[in-house]
ROPA-914073 format. One record per atom (N, C-alpha, C): residue number from 1; atom name; z, y, x. Coordinates in Angstrom, 3 decimals. Layout:
! residues N
<roba num="NUM" atome="CA" zz="Z" yy="Y" xx="X"/>
...
This chain:
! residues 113
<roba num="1" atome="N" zz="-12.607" yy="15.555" xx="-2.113"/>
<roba num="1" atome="CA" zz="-12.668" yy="14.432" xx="-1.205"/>
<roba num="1" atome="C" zz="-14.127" yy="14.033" xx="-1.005"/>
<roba num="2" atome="N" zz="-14.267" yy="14.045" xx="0.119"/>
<roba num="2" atome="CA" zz="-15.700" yy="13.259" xx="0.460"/>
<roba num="2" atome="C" zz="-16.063" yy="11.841" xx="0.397"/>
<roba num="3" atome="N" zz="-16.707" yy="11.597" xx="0.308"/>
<roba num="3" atome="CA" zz="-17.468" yy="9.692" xx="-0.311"/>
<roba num="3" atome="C" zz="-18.714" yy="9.738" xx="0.586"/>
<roba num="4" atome="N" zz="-18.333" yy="8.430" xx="1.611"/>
<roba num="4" atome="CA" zz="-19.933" yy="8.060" xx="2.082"/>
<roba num="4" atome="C" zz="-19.853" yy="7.068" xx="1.368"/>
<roba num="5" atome="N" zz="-21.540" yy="7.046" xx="1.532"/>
<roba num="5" atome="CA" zz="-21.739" yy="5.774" xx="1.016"/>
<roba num="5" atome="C" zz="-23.125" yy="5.150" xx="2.380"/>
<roba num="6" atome="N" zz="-22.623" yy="4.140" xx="2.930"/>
<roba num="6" atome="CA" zz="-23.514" yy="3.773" xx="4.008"/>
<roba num="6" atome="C" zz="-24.399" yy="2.387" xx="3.177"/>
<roba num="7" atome="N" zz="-25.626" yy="3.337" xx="3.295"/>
<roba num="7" atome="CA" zz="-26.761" yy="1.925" xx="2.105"/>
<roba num="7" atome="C" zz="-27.682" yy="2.025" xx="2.614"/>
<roba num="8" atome="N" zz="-28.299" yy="0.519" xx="1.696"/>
<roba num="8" atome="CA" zz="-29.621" yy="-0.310" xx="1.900"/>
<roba num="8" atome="C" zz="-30.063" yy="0.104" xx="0.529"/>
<roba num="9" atome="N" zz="-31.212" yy="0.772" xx="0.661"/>
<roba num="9" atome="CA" zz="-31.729" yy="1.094" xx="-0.695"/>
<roba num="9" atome="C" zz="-31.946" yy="-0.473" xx="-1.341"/>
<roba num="10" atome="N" zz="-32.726" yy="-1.112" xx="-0.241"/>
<roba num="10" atome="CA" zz="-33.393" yy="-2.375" xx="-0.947"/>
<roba num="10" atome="C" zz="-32.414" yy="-3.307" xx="-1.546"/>
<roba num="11" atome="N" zz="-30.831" yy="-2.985" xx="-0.925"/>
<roba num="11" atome="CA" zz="-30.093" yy="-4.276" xx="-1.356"/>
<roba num="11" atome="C" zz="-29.450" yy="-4.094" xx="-2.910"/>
<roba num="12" atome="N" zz="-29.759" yy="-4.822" xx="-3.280"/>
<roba num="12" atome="CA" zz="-29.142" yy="-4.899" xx="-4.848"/>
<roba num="12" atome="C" zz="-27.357" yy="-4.065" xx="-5.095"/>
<roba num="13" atome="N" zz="-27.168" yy="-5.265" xx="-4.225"/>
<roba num="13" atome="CA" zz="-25.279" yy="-4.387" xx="-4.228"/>
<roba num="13" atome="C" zz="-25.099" yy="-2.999" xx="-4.103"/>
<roba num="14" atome="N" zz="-25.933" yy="-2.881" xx="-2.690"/>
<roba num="14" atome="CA" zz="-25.526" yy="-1.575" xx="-2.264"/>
<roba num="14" atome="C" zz="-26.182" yy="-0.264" xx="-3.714"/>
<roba num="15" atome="N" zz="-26.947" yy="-1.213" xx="-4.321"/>
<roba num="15" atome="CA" zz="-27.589" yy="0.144" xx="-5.457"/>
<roba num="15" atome="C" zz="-26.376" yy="0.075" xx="-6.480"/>
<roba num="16" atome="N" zz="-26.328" yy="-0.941" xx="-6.805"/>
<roba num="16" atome="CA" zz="-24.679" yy="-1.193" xx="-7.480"/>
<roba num="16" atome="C" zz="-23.815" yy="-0.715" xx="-6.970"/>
<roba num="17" atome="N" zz="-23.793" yy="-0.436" xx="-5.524"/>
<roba num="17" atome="CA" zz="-22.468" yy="0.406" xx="-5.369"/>
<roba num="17" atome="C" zz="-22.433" yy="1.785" xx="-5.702"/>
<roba num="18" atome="N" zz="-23.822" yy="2.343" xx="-5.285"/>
<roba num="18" atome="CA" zz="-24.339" yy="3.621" xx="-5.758"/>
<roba num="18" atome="C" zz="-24.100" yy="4.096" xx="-7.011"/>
<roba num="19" atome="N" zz="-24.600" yy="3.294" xx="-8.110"/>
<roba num="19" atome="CA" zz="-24.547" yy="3.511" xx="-9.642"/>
<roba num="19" atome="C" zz="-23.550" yy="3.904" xx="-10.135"/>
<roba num="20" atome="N" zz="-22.374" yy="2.566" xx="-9.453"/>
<roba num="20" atome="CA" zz="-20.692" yy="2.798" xx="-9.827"/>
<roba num="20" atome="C" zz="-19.999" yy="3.923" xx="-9.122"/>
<roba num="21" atome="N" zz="-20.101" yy="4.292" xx="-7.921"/>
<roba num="21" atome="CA" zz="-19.277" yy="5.927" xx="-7.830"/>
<roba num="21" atome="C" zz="-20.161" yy="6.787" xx="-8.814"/>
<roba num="22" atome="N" zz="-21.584" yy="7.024" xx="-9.095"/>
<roba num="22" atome="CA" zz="-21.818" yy="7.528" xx="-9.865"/>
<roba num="22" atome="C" zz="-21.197" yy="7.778" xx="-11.261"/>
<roba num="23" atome="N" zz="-20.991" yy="6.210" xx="-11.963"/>
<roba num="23" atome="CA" zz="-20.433" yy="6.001" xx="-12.769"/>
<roba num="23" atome="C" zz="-19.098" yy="6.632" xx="-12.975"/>
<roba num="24" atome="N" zz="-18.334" yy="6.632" xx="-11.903"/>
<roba num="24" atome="CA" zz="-16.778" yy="7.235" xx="-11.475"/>
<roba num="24" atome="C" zz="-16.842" yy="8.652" xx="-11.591"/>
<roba num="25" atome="N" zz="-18.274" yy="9.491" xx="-11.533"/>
<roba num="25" atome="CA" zz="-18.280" yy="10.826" xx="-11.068"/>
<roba num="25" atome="C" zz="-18.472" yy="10.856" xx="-10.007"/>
<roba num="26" atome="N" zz="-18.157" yy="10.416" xx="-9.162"/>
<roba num="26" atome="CA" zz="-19.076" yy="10.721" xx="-7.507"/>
<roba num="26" atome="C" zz="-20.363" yy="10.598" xx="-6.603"/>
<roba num="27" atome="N" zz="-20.851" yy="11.976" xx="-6.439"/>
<roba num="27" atome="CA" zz="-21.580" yy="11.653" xx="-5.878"/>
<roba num="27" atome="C" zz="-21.264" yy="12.070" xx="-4.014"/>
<roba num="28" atome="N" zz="-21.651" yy="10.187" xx="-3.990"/>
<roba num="28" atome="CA" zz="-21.562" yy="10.029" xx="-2.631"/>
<roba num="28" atome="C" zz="-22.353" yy="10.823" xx="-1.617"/>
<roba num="29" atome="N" zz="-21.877" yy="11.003" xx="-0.207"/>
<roba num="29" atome="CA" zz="-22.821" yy="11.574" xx="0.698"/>
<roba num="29" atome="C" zz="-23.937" yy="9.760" xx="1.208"/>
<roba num="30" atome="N" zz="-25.066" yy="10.090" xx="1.136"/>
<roba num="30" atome="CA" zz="-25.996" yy="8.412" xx="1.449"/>
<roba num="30" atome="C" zz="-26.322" yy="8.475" xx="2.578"/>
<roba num="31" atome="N" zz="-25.781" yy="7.297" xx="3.211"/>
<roba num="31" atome="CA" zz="-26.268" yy="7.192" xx="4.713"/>
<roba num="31" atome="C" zz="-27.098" yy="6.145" xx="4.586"/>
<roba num="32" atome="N" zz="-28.591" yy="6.285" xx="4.290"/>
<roba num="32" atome="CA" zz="-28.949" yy="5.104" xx="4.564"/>
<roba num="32" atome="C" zz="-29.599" yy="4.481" xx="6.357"/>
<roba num="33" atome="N" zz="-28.965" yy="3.786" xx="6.910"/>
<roba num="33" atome="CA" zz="-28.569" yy="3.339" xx="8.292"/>
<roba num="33" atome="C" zz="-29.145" yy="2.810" xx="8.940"/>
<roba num="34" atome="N" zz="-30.238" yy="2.055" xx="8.158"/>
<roba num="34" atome="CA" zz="-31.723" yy="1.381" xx="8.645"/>
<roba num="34" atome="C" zz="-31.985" yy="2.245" xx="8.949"/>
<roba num="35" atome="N" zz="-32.027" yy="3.509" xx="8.611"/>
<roba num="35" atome="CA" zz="-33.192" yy="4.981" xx="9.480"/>
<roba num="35" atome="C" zz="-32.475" yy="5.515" xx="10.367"/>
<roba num="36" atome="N" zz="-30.966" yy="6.140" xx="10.155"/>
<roba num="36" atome="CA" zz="-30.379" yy="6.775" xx="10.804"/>
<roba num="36" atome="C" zz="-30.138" yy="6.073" xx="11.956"/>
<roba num="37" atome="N" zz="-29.594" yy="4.686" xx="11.856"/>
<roba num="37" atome="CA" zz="-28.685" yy="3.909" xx="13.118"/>
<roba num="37" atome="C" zz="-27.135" yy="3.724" xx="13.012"/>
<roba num="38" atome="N" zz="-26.949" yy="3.160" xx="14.181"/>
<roba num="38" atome="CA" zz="-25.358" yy="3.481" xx="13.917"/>
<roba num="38" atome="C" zz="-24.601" yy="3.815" xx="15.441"/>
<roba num="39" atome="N" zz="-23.840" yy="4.253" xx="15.776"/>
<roba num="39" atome="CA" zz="-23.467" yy="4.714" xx="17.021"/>
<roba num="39" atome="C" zz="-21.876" yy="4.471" xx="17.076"/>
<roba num="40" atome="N" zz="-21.723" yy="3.865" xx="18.231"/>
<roba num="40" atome="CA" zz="-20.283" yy="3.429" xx="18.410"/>
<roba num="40" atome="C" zz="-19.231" yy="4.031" xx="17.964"/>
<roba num="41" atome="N" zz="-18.830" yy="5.330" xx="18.146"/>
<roba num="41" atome="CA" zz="-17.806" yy="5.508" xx="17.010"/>
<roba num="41" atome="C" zz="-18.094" yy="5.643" xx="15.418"/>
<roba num="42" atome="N" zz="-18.542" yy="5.364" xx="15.165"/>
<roba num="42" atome="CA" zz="-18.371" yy="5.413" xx="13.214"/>
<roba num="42" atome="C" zz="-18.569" yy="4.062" xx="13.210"/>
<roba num="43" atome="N" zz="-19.014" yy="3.046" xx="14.093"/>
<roba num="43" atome="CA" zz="-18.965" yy="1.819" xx="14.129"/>
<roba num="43" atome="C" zz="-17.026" yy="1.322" xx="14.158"/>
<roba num="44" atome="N" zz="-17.025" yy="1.841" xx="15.002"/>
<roba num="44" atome="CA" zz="-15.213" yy="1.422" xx="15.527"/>
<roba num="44" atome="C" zz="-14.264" yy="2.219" xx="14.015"/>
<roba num="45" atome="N" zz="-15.024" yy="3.115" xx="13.701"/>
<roba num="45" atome="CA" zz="-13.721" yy="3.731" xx="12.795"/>
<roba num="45" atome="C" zz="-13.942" yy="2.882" xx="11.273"/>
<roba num="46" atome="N" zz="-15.101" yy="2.454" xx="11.509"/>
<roba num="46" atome="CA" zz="-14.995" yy="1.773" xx="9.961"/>
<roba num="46" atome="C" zz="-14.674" yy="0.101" xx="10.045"/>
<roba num="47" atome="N" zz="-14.477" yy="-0.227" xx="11.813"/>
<roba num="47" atome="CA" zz="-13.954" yy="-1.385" xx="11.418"/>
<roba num="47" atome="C" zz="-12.598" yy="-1.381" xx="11.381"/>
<roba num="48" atome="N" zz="-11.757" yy="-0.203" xx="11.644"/>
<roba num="48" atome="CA" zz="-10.812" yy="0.001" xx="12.125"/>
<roba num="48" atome="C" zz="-10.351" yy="0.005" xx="10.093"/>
<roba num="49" atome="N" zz="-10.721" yy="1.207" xx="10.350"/>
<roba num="49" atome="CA" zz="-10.661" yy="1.979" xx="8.459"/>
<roba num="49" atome="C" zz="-10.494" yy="0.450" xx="7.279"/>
<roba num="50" atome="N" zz="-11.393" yy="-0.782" xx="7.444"/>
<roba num="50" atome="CA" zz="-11.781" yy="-1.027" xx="6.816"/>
<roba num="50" atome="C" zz="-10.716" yy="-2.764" xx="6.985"/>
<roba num="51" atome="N" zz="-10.225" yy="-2.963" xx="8.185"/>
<roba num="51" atome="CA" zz="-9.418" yy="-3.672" xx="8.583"/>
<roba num="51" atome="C" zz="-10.078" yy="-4.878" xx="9.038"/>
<roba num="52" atome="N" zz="-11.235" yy="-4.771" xx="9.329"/>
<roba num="52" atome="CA" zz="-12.012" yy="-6.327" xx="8.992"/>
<roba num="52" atome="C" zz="-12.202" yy="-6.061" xx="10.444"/>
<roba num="53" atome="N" zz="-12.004" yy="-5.505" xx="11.287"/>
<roba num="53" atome="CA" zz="-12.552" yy="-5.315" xx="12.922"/>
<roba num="53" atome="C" zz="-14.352" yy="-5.364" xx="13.039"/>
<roba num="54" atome="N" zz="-14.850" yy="-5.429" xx="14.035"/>
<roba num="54" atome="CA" zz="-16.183" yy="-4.967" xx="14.352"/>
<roba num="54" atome="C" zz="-17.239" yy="-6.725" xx="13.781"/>
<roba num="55" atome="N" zz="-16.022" yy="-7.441" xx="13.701"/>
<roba num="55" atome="CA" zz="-16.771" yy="-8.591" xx="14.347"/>
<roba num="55" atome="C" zz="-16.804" yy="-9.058" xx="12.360"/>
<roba num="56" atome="N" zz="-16.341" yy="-8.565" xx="11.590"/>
<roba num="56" atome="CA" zz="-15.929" yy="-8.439" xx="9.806"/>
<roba num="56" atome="C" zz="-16.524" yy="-7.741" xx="9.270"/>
<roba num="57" atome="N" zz="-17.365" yy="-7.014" xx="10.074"/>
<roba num="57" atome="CA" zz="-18.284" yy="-5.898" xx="9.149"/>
<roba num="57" atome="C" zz="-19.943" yy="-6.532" xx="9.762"/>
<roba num="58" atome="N" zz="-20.149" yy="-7.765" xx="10.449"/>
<roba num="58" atome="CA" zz="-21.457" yy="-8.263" xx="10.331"/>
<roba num="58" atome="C" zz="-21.947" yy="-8.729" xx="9.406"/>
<roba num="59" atome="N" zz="-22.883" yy="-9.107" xx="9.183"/>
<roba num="59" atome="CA" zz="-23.730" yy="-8.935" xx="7.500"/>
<roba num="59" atome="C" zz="-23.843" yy="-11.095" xx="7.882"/>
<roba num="60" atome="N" zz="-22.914" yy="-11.653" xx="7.009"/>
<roba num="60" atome="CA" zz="-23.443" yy="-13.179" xx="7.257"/>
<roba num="60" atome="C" zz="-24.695" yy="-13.685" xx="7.006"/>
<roba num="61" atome="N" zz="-25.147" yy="-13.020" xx="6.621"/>
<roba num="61" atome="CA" zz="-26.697" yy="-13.905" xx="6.147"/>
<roba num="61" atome="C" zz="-27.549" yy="-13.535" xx="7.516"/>
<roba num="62" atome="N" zz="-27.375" yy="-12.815" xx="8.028"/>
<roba num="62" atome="CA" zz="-28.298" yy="-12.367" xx="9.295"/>
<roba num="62" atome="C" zz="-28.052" yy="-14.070" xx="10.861"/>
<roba num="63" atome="N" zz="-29.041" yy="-14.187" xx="10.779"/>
<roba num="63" atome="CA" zz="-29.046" yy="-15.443" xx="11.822"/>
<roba num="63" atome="C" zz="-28.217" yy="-14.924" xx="13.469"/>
<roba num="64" atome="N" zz="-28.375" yy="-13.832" xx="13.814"/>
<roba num="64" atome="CA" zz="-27.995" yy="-13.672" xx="14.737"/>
<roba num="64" atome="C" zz="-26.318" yy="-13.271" xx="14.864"/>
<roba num="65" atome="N" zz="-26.074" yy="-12.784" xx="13.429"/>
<roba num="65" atome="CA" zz="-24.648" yy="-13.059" xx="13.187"/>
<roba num="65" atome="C" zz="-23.921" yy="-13.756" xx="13.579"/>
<roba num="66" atome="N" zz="-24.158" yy="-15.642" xx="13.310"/>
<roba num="66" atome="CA" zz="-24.111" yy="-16.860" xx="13.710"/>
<roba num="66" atome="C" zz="-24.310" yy="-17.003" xx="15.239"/>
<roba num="67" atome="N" zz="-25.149" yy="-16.569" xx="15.534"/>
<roba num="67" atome="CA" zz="-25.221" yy="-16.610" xx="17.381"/>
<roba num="67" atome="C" zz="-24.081" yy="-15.993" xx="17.804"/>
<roba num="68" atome="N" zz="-23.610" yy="-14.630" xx="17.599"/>
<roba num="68" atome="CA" zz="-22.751" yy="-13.946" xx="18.088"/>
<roba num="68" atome="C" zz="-21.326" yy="-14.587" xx="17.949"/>
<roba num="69" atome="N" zz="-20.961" yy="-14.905" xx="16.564"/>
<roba num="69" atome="CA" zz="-19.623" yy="-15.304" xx="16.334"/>
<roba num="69" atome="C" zz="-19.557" yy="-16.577" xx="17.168"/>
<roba num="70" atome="N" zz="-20.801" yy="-17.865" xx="17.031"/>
<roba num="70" atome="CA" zz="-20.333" yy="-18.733" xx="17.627"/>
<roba num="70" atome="C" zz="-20.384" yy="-18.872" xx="18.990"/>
<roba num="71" atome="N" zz="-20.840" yy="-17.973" xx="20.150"/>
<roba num="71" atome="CA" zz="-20.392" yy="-17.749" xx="21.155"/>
<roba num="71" atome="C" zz="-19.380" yy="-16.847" xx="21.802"/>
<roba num="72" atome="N" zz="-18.438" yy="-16.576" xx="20.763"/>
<roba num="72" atome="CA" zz="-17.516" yy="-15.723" xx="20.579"/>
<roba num="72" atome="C" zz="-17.752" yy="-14.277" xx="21.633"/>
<roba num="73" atome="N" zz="-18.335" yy="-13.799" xx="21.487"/>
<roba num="73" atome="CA" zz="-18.797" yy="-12.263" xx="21.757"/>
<roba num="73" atome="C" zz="-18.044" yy="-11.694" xx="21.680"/>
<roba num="74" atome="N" zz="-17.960" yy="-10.672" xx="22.348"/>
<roba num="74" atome="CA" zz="-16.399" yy="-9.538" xx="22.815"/>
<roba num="74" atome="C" zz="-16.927" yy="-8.287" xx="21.564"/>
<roba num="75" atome="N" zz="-16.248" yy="-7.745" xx="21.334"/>
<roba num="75" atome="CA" zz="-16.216" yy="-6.430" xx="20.694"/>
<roba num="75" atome="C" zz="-17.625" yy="-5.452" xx="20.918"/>
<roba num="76" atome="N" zz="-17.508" yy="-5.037" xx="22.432"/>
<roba num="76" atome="CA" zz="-18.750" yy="-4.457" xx="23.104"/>
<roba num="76" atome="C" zz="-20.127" yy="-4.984" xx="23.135"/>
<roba num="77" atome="N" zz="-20.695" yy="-6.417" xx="23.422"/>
<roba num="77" atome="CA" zz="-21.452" yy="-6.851" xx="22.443"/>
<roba num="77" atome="C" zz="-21.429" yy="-7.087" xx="21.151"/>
<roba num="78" atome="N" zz="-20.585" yy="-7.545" xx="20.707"/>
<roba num="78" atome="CA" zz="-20.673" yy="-7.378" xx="18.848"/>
<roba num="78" atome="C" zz="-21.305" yy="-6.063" xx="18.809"/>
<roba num="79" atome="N" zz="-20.980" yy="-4.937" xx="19.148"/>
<roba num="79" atome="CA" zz="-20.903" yy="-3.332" xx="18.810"/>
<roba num="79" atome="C" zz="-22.616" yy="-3.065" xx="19.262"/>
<roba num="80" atome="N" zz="-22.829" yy="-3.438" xx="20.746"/>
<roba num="80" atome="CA" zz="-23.940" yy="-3.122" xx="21.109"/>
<roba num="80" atome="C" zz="-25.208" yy="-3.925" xx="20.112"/>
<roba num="81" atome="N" zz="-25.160" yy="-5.363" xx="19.665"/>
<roba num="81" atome="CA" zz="-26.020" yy="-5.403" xx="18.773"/>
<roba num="81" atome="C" zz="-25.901" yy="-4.988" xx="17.277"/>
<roba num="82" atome="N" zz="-25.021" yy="-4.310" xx="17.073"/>
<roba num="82" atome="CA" zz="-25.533" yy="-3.717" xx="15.671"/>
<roba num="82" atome="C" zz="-25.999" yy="-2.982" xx="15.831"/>
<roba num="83" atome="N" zz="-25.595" yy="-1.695" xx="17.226"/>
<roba num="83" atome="CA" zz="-26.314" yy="-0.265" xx="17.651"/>
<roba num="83" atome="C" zz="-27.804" yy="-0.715" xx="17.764"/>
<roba num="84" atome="N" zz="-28.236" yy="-1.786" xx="18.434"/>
<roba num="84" atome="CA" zz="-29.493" yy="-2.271" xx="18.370"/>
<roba num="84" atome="C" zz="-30.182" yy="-2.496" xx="17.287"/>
<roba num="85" atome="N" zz="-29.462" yy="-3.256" xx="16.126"/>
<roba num="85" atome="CA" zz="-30.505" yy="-3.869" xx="15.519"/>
<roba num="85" atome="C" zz="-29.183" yy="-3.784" xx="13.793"/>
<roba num="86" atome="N" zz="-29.247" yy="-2.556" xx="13.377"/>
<roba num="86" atome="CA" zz="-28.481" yy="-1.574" xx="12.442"/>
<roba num="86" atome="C" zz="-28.443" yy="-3.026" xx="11.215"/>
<roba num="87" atome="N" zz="-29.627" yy="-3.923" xx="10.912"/>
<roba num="87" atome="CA" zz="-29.609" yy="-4.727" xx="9.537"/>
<roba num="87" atome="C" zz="-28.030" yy="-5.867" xx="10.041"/>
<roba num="88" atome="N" zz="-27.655" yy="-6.067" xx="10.796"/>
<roba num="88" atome="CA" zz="-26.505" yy="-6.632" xx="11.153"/>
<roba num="88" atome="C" zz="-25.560" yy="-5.915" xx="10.301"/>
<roba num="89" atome="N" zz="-25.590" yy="-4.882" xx="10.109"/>
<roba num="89" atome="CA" zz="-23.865" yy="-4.511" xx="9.324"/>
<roba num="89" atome="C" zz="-24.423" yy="-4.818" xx="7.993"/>
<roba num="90" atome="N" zz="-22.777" yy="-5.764" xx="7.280"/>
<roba num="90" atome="CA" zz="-23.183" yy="-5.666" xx="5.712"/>
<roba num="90" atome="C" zz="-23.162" yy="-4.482" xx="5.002"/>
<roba num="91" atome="N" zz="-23.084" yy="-4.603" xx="4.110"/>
<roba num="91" atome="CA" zz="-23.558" yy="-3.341" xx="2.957"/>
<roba num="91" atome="C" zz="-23.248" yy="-3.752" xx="1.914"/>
<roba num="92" atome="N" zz="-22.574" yy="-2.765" xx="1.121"/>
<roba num="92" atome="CA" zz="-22.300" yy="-1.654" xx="1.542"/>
<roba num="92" atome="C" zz="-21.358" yy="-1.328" xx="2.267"/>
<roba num="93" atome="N" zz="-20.663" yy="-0.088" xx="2.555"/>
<roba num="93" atome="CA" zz="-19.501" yy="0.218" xx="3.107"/>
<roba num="93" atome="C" zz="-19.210" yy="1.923" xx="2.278"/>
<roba num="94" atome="N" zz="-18.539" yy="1.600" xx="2.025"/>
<roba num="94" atome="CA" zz="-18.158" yy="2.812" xx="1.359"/>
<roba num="94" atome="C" zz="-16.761" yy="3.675" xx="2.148"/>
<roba num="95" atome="N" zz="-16.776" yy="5.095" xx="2.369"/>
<roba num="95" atome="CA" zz="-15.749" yy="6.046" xx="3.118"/>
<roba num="95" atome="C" zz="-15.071" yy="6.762" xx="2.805"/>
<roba num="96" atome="N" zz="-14.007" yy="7.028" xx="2.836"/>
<roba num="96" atome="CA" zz="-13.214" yy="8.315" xx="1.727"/>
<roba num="96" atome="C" zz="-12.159" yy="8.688" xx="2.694"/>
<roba num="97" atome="N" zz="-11.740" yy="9.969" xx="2.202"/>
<roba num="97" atome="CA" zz="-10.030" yy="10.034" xx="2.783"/>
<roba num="97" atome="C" zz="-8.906" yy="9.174" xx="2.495"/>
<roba num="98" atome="N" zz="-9.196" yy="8.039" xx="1.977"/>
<roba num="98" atome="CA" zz="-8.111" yy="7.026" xx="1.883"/>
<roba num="98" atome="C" zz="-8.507" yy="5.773" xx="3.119"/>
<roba num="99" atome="N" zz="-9.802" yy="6.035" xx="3.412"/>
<roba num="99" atome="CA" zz="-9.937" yy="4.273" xx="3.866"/>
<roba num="99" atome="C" zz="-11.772" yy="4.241" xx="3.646"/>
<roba num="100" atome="N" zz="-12.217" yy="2.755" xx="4.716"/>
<roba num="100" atome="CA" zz="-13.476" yy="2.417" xx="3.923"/>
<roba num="100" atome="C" zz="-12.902" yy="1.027" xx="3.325"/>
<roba num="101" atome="N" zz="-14.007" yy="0.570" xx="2.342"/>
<roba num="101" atome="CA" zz="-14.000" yy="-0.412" xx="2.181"/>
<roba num="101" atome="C" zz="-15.667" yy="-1.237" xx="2.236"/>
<roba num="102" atome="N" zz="-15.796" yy="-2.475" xx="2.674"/>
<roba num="102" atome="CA" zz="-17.244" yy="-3.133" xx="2.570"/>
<roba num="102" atome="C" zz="-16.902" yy="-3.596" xx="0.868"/>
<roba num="103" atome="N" zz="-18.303" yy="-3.232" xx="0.436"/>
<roba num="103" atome="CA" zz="-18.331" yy="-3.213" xx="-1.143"/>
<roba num="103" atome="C" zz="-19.097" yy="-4.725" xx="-1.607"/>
<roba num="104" atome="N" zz="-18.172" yy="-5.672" xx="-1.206"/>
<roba num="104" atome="CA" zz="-18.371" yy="-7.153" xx="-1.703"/>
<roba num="104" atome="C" zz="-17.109" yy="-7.807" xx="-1.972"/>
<roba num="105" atome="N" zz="-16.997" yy="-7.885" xx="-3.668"/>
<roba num="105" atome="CA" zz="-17.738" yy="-7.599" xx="-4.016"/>
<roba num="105" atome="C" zz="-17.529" yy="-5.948" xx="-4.407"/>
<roba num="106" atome="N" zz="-19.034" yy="-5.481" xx="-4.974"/>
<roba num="106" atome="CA" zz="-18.923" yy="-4.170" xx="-5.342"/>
<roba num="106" atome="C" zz="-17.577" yy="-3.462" xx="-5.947"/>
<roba num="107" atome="N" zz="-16.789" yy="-4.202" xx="-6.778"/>
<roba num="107" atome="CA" zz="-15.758" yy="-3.049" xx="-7.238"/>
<roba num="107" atome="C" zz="-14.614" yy="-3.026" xx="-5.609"/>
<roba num="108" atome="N" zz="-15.086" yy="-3.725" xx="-4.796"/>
<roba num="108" atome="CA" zz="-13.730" yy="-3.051" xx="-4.101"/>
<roba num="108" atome="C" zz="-13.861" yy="-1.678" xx="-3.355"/>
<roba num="109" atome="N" zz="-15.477" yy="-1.093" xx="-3.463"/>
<roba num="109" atome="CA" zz="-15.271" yy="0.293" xx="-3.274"/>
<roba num="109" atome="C" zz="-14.717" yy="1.347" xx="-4.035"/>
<roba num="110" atome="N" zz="-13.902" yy="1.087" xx="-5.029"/>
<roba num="110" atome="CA" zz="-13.346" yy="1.517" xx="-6.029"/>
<roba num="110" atome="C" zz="-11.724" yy="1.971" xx="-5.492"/>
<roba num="111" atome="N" zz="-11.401" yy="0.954" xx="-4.602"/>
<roba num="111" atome="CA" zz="-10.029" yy="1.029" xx="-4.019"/>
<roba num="111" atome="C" zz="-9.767" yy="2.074" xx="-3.066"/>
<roba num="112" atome="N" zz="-11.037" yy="2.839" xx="-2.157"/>
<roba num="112" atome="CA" zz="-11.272" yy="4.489" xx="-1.462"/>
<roba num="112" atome="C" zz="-11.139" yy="5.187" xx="-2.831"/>
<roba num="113" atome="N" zz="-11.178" yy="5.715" xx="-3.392"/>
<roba num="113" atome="CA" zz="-11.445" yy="6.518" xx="-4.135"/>
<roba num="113" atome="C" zz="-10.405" yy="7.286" xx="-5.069"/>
């Protein structure tokens, strides 16, 4: 079975999430997403995957988060500013053949696996 693991080196959790599939034996495939980006479908399948929809996988601490939700933004903008500006999705998110899960807290990437 394959394991992504979509990370922020810098974020604490997401290294914690890292450590713990390690810990499990897995080593994850690392997307880290600040470099790569993110592109509308793996956007849609992990909000889909993950049950939280597009608008559940924004990172709350980000200010523009708050702009978006409280002018209630459609899907297609929600989508288009994360493609823009990638630090919008939280982190981690972890991928498997069962499911993703966003890893906050960290053990619920435990539940893919």
């Amino acid at each position: 079975m394959t394991v992504t693991l979509f990370h922020n080196p810098k974020c604490s959790t997401s290294r914690k999430a890292l450590e713990l599939l390690q810990e499990k034996g897995v080593q994850p495939v690392v997307v880290e997403y600040l470099k790569t980006g993110w592109d509308a479908a793996t956007l849609d399948r992990l909000a889909r995957e993950t049950g939280v929809g597009l608008s559940g996988l924004l990172r709350r601490r980000e200010a523009k988060t708050g702009e978006l939700l409280e002018s209630g933004a459609s899907d297609n903008v929600i989508r288009a500013a994360m493609i823009a500006e990638p630090v919008l999705v939280e982190r981690p998110i972890v991928q498997s053949d069962k499911g993703a899960r966003i890893g906050r807290p960290v053990e619920c990437v435990l539940e893919v696996l």
